[in-house]
N, C-alpha and C positions, 0 to 999 in steps of 0.2 A: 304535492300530487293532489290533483283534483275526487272530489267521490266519486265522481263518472268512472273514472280512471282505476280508479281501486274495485268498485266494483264489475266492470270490464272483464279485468284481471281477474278477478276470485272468482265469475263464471267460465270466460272463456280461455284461461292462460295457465299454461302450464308453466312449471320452471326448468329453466334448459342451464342454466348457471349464472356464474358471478365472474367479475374480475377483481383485480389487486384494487381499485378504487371505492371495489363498495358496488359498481351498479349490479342491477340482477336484470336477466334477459329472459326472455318469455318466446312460446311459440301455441299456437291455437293446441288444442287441447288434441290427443288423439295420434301426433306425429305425422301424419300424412302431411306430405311433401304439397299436393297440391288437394281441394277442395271439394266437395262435391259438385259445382258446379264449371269447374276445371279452371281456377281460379289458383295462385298462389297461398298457401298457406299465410298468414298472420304473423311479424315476428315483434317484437318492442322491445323497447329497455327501459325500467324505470329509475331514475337516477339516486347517484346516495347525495343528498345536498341539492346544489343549485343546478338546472336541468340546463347541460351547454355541451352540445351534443361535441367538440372536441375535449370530454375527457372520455369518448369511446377509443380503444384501441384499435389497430388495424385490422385486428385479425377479428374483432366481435363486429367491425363495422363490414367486412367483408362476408359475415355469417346472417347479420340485420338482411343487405342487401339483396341477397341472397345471390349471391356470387360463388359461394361456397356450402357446401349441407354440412359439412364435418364440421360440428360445435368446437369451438377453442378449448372448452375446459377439458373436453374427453379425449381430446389429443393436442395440445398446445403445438403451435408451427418452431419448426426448427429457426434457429436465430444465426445470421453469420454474424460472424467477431468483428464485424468494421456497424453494427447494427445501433445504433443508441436505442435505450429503453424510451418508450412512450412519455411524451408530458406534454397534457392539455396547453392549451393558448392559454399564457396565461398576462395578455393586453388587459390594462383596468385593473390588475394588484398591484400587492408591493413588491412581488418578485419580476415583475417585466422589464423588458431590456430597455435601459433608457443609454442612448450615447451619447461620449464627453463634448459636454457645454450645453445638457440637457440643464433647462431650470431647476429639477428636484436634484442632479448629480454637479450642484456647484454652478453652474449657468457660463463657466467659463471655459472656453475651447483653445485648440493648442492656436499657438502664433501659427500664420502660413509662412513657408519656407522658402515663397519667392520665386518656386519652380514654375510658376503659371506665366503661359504669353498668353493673352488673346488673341483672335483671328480677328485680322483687319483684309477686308478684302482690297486686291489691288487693282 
């Protein structure tokens, strides 16, 4: 995080919460929705670690946005049971999806099965 940035923060940012990640979200100091000069409020997020904005969740990117006013922390959104938990992109580690007869995962792919014709126009 940049000094700009921190210092920004420490005048004009208040804290509005955190997520399971670590990051902390901020909103202009005061709470008013919108500005003195009828202007959106100010919202950020400063990251825990490397700044990539998909390890925001849905629900704090919905509240960034401003899509939504209800903060995530002060009422967390109901979840349905067919719902997967949140996980950042994670393209460029070592846990990303590579598939079989990727170079890193053995470089060897299955036989083909023979089932292919190609189109031969008549």
């Amino acid at each position: 995080m940049s000094i700009g940035t921190r210092l920004f923060t420490w005048w004009k940012g208040e804290l509005v919460g955190t997520d399971r990640f670590g990051n902390r979200y901020y909103c202009e100091k005061g709470g008013a929705r919108t500005r003195a000069d009828g202007r959106r409020a100010r919202r950020w997020v400063i990251y825990e670690g490397r700044a990539e904005a998909s390890h925001v969740p849905p629900d704090w990117h919905g509240w960034l946005h401003h899509t939504t006013d209800v903060v995530p922390a002060d009422s967390p959104p109901s979840r349905h049971s067919w719902e997967r938990e949140h996980k950042p992109n994670l393209t460029g580690t070592q846990l990303a999806y590579r598939p079989p007869g990727h170079e890193l995962e053995g470089g060897k792919r299955a036989e083909a099965t023979g089932d292919y014709e190609p189109w031969r126009p008549s």
